[in-house]
Structure formats: structure tokens, C-alpha cells
Legacy VTK file of the C-alpha trace (Angstrom):
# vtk DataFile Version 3.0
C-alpha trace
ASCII
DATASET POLYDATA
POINTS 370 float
-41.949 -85.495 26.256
-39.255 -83.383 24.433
-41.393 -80.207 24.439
-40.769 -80.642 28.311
-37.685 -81.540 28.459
-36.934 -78.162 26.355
-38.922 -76.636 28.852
-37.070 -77.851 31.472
-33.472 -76.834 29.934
-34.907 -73.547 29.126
-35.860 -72.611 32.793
-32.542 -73.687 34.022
-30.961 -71.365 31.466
-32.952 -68.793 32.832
-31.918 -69.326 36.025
-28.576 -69.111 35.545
-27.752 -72.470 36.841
-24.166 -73.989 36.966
-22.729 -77.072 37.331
-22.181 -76.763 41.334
-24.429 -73.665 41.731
-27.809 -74.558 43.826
-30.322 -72.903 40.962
-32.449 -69.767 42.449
-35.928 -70.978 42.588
-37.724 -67.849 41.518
-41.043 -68.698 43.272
-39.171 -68.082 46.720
-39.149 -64.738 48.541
-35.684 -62.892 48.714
-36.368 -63.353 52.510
-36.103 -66.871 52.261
-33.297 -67.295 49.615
-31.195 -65.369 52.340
-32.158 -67.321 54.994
-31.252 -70.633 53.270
-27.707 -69.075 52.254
-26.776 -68.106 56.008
-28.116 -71.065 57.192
-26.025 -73.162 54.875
-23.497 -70.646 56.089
-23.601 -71.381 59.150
-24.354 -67.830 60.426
-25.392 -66.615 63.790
-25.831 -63.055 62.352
-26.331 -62.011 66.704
-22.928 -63.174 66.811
-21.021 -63.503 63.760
-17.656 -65.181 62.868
-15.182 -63.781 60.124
-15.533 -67.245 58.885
-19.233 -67.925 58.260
-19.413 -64.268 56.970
-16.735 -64.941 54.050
-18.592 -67.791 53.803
-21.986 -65.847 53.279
-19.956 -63.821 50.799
-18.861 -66.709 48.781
-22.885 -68.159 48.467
-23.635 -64.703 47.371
-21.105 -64.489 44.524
-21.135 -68.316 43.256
-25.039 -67.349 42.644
-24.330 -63.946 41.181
-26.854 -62.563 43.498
-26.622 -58.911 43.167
-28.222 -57.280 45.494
-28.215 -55.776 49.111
-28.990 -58.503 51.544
-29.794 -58.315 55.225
-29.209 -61.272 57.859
-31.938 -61.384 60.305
-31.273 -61.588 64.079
-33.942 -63.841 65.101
-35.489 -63.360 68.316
-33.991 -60.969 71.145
-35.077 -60.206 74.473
-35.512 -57.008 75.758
-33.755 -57.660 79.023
-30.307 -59.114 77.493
-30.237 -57.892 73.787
-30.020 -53.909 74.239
-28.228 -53.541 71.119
-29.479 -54.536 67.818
-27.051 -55.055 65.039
-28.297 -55.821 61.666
-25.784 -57.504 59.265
-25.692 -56.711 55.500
-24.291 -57.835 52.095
-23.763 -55.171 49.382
-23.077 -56.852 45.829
-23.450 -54.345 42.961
-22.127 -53.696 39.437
-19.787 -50.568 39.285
-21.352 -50.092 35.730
-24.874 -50.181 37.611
-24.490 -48.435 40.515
-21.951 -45.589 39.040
-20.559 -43.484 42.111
-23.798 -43.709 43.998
-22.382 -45.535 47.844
-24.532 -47.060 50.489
-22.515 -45.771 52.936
-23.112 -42.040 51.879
-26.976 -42.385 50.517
-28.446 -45.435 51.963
-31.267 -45.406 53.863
-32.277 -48.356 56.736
-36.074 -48.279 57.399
-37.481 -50.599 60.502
-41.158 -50.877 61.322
-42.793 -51.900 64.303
-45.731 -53.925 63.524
-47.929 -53.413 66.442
-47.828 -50.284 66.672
-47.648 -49.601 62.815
-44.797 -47.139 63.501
-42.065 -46.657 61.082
-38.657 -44.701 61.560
-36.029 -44.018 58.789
-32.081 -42.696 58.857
-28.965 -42.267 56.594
-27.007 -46.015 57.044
-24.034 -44.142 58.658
-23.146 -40.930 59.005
-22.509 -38.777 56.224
-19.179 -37.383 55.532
-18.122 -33.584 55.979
-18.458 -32.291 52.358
-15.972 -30.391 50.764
-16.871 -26.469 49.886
-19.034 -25.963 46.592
-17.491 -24.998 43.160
-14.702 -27.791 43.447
-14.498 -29.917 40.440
-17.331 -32.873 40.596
-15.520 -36.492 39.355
-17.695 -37.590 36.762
-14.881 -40.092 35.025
-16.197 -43.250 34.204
-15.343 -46.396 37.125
-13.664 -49.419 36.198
-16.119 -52.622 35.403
-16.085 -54.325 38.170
-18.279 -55.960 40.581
-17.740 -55.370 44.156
-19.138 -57.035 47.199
-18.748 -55.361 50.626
-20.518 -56.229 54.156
-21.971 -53.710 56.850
-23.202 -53.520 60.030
-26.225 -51.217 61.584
-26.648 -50.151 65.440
-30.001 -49.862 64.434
-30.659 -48.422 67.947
-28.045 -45.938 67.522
-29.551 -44.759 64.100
-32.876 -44.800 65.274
-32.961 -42.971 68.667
-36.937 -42.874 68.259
-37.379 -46.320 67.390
-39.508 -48.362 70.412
-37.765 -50.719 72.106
-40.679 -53.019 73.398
-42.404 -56.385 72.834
-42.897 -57.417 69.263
-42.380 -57.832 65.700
-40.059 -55.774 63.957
-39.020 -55.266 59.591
-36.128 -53.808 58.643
-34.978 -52.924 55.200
-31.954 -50.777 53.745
-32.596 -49.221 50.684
-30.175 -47.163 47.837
-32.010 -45.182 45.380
-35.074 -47.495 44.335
-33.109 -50.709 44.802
-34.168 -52.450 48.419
-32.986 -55.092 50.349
-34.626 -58.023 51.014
-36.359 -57.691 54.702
-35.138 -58.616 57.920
-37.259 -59.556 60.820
-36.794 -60.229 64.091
-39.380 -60.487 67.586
-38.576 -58.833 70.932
-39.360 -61.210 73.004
-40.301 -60.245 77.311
-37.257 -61.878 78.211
-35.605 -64.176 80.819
-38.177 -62.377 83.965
-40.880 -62.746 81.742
-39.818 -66.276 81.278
-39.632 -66.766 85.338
-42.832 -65.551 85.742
-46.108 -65.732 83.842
-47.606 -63.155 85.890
-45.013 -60.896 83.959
-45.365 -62.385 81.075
-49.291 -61.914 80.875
-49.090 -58.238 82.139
-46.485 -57.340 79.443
-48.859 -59.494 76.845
-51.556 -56.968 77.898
-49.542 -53.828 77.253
-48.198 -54.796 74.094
-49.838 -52.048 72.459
-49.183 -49.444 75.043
-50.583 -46.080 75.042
-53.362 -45.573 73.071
-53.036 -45.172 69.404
-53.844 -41.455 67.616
-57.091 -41.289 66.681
-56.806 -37.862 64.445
-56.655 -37.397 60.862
-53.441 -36.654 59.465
-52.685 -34.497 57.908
-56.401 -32.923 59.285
-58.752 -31.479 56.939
-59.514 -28.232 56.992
-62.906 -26.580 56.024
-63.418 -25.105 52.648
-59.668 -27.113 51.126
-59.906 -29.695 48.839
-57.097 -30.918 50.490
-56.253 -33.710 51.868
-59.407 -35.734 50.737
-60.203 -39.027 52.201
-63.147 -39.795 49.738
-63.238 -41.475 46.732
-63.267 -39.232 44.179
-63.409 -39.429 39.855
-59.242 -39.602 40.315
-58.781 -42.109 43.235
-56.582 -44.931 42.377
-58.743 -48.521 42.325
-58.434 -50.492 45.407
-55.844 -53.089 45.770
-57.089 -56.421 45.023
-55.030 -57.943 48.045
-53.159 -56.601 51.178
-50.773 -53.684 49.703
-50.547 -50.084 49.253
-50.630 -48.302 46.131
-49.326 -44.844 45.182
-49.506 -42.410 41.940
-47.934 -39.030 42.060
-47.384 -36.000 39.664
-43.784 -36.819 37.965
-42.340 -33.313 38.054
-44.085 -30.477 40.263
-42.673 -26.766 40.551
-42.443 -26.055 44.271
-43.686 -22.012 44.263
-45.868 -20.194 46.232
-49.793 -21.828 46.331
-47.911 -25.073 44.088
-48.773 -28.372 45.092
-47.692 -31.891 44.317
-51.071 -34.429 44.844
-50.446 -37.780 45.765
-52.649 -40.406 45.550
-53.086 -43.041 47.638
-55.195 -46.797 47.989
-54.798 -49.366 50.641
-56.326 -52.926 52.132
-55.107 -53.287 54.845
-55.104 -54.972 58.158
-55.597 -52.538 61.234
-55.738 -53.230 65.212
-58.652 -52.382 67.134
-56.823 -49.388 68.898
-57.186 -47.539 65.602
-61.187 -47.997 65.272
-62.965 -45.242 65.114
-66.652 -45.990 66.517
-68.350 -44.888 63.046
-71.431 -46.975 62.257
-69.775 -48.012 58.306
-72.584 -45.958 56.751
-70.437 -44.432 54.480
-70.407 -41.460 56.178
-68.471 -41.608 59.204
-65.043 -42.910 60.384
-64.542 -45.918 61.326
-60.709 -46.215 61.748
-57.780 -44.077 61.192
-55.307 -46.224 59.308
-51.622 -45.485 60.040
-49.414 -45.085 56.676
-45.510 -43.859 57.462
-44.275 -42.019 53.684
-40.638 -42.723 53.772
-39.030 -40.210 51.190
-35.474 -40.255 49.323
-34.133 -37.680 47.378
-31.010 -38.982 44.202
-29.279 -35.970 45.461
-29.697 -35.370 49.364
-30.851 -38.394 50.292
-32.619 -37.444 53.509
-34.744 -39.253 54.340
-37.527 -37.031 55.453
-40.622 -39.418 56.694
-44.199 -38.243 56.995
-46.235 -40.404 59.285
-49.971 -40.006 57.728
-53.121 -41.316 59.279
-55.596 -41.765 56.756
-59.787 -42.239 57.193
-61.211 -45.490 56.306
-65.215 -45.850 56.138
-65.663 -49.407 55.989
-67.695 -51.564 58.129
-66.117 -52.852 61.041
-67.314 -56.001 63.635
-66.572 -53.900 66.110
-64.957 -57.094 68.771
-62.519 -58.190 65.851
-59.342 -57.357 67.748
-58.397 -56.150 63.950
-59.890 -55.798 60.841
-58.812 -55.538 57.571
-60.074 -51.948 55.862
-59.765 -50.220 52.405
-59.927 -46.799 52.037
-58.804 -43.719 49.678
-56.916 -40.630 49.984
-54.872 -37.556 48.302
-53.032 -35.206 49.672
-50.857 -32.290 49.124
-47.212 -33.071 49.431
-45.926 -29.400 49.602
-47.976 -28.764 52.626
-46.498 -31.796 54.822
-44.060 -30.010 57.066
-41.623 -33.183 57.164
-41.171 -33.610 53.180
-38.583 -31.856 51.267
-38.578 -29.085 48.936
-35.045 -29.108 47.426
-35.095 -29.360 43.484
-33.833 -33.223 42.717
-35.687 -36.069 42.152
-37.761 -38.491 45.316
-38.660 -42.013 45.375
-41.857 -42.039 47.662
-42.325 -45.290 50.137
-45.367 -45.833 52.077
-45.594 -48.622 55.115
-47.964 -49.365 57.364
-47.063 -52.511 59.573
-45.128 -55.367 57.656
-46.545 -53.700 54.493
-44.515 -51.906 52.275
-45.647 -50.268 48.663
-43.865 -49.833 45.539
-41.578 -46.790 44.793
-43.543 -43.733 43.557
-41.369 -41.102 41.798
-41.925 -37.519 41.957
-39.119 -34.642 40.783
-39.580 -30.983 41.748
-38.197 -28.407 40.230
-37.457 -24.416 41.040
-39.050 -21.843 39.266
-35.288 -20.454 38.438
-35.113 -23.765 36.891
-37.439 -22.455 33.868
-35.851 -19.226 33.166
LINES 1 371
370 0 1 2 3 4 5 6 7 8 9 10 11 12 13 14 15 16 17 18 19 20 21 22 23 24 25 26 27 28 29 30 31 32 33 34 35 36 37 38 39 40 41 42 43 44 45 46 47 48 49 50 51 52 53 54 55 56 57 58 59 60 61 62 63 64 65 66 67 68 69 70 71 72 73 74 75 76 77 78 79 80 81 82 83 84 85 86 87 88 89 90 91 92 93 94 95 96 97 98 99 100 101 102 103 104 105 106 107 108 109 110 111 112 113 114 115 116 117 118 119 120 121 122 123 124 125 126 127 128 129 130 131 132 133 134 135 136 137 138 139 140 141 142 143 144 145 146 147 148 149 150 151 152 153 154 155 156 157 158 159 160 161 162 163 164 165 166 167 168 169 170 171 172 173 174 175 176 177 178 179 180 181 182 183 184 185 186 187 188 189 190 191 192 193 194 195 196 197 198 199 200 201 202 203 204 205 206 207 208 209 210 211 212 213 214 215 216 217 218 219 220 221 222 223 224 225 226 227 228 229 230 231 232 233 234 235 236 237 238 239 240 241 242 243 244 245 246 247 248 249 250 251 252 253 254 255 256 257 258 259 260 261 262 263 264 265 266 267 268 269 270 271 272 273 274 275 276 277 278 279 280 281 282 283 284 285 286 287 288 289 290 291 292 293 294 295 296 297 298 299 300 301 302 303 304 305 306 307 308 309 310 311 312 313 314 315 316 317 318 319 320 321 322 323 324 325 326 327 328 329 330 331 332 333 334 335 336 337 338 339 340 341 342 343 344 345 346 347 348 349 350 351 352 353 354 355 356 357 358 359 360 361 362 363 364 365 366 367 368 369
């Protein structure tokens, strides 16, 4: 009984609880802690009052929950809602953070699920920079912790993102910390709502025009690069749904250089991406759609690399989707869309409502050596 009870007292230590702080349970997702603190908030984050927001902003500090939280809009339709405004929370450490701001480096990445298509941008946008060779502030900030709130047009920063029917994830990111994620459906809307006939056409279309079938990036006869094969240095297979990543640390970007990254996935993928292959092992039966979402410490970007990767697993070919594993490695260098520039990347990779764990990758100048 007391070898519990010290349990018990230990955990709550742990936790940080407080005599009128609500303990953290650590079992729950950050999605739901956030969605329990702007409910208790009272928060309509499509239409937010000063009030519940402070509010929001008390919860946040009481708990010591540092962190960048997003409030998710719910459900929108795509005949009323044309703008979609995602609220945030930024709580940070000066002596953690340093002089690195979300308003000059973070990075808000939203995913459409059906369609496995991700899009990434700067939060806001960047501020005209001063000339080079001025003097660079590198004096030490006050201890403090600071706690500041935002607002994306996430429409406005991502002019490519589809505005159609579905789920969508949205996450803001800062270096290698990221936010919790917010989600929200696009719904058919008030016609749809007047009309089934509408509502059962649009149902029908929710994938809309057919999804690429083409390796990417494509193999090319006699390379060794990309490879969608297993191979003596493929990473294992995720045990569950997820996406895992290795990549050489430091790489020297020259002439014939390359910087291999290695890739593994399960992972669940629509019928439009099936390929027709018999699952012999030899031919493909779907092309699985992974978006690399790449931030540099210095210039942030982000530059984002939409991949579509071969998967040679059998398929039961009426499952309107399956779930697939598969392989791959490929050449960052040779992606047109990633970045060159000497500094140090954190590599994402998302496909759908999955997201993988940060993969870090410097390169570095051959001037650099001398």
C-alpha cells in the first residue's frame, strides 16, 4: 500500500502538479490537451473573443505548457467559410529559444488527406533585411518566458493549397520544435445540405482528377539512383503506420556530390494510387505519395519536394485503400526543389495525416574546407 502511494506522489511530482493546476495526463495527445484547454476556455477559435483568448493564455501558463499550440477550426463549408484562419499560442523560454522568432523562421505545413497533398510557407512574411557586413547582435536575452498569440490566412499563405471537400492537418513548426496539429473538415456546404443530389455528386468527386501515377523522382537507366528496392542499407520497416527517415549528417554539395536519404513507410494509400502490378515482387503496385518538407536554421525556406515512391506489395485490388510498405533512397542534391545553401536542414516527410520524425542533414561548401 505505501509503495503505491509513493508511486502515486511520485507521478504527480512528475507532472508538475499544483494545488489548483488540472495535472497533464501524459498518456493524452497534445491534440487533445489543447482541445480540453479551449474548450474550458470557452473558445470559438472561427470566431474568437479577446476574452476567451486571454483566457486560453492564462490555461497555457498556469500549466507551464511551453510550446506552440494551434486551435482548430472545426468544420467549415466551402460555400460560407472562404477564409481559413488558424489561431496559435507561442510560449517559449528566451534562454531556449535565443533570438530564433516564429514570425521570421516559422514554417505552417497543412495536408490534405485525400489527396495526400502537402503545401508549406514562411508563417508571415519575412522582413526586408538589412545590407551584409553590419554588426550581427549576439548579446545574451534577458530570462524570461514570453507567451505571444498569432493568426494564419492559411489561404493567403498557401495560394496552392486545394480548397475542396475534406480533411485537412495543419501544423506550424520553428526549427525542430512542432506544434501540436490542427484539423479541421470542409464540409459541401449549405447547397449540398439542400440537396442530396449535390451532396452525392460532390461525395463522388472527392478525389478529383486522377492521382499521378509516375515515379518520382523517375529512375533512370544505368543510376543507382533513386532506388525503390530493398537493398543491404534500407532502413527496417515500421512496425506500425509511420514514416521513417536516415540521412548523411553533413554532405559537401560539389559537382557529382550527393546526399542519400533513406526512406521506410506503412502506410495507408487510396485506390487512385494503385498501380495494377500483380504483388509478385516485381512490379508496381502503387505509387505512394510522400511530400519532404525541408527547413534550413539559417534561411528557413521551406523548400518541399513532393516524392512518389514504388511500393510492391500485394494489393486486393477492390479495397478502396490499402495499407502498403515499401523502401526507397534517393539523392537529395538532384531534387530540383531542395536547397543547396551551406547551413544546417531538418527533413519532414508526410503523406496524408502522417507525419515522420525530423531527420537532420548539414551541407557544407567546398570553400568551407580550405
Amino acid at each position: 500500500m505505501i509503495k503505491h502511494l509513493l508511486s502515486a506522489l511520485l507521478l504527480l511530482a512528475l507532472l508538475g502538479a499544483h494545488a489548483g493546476d488540472k495535472p497533464i495526463n501524459p498518456t493524452k495527445t497534445q491534440e487533445f490537451v489543447m482541445d480540453e484547454i479551449v474548450g474550458e476556455a470557452g473558445l470559438d477559435p472561427r470566431n474568437p473573443e479577446a476574452a476567451a483568448v486571454e483566457r486560453v493564455s492564462s490555461l497555457l501558463r498556469d500549466r507551464d505548457m511551453k510550446g506552440i499550440w494551434l486551435a482548430s477550426p472545426g468544420r467549415l463549408a466551402i460555400d460560407q467559410d472562404f477564409r481559413v484562419s488558424i489561431l496559435g499560442f507561442d510560449y517559449f523560454d528566451t534562454s531556449v529559444r535565443g533570438r530564433q522568432y516564429l514570425a521570421e523562421s516559422g514554417v505552417v505545413v497543412a495536408t490534405r488527406v485525400e489527396g495526400r497533398e502537402t503545401f508549406a510557407a514562411l508563417v508571415s512574411n519575412p522582413k526586408p533585411q538589412a545590407g551584409p557586413g553590419g554588426p550581427v547582435d549576439e548579446s545574451p536575452l534577458p530570462a524570461m518566458s514570453i507567451l505571444r498569440t498569432f493568426t494564419i490566412a492559411l489561404r493567403d499563405r498557401l495560394r496552392h493549397l486545394p480548397w475542396r471537400t475534406g480533411s485537412y492537418v495543419v501544423d506550424v513548426m520553428l526549427g525542430q520544435q512542432v506544434s501540436n496539429r490542427a484539423r479541421f473538415q470542409v464540409t459541401a456546404g449549405v447547397a449540398a445540405e439542400r440537396d442530396p443530389a449535390v451532396a452525392a455528386f460532390i461525395e463522388q468527386q472527392r478525389m478529383g482528377a486522377s492521382a499521378p501515377k509516375d515515379l518520382r523522382p523517375a529512375q533512370e537507366s544505368g543510376g543507382d539512383l533513386p532506388n525503390y528496392r530493398k537493398t543491404a542499407n534500407s532502413l527496417p520497416l515500421p512496425a506500425d503506420i509511420g514514416i521513417e527517415l536516415a540521412v548523411e549528417r553533413v554532405s559537401v554539395f560539389r559537382p557529382g556530390a550527393k546526399s542519400v536519404l533513406r526512406g521506410s513507410y506503412r502506410l495507408p494509400v487510396p485506390s487512385a494510387f494503385y498501380r495494377g502490378g500483380s504483388g509478385d515482387g516485381v512490379s508496381t503496385t502503387a505509387t505512394v505519395p510522400i511530400t519532404l518538407v525541408i527547413v534550413g536554421n539559417i534561411m528557413p525556406g521551406p523548400f518541399v519536394a513532393p516524392l512518389m515512391v514504388a511500393s510492391y506489395d500485394r494489393i486486393e485490388r477492390g479495397a478502396l485503400e490499402s495499407v502498403v510498405t515499401g523502401q526507397f533512397e534517393i539523392d537529395l542534391f538532384a531534387l530540383p526543389e531542395t536547397s543547396k545553401v551551406p547551413q544546417t536542414y531538418s527533413i519532414w516527410a508526410y503523406s496524408g495525416e502522417v507525419r515522420s520524425a525530423p531527420a537532420t542533414a548539414a551541407v557544407v561548401s567546398p570553400e568551407m574546407l580550405k
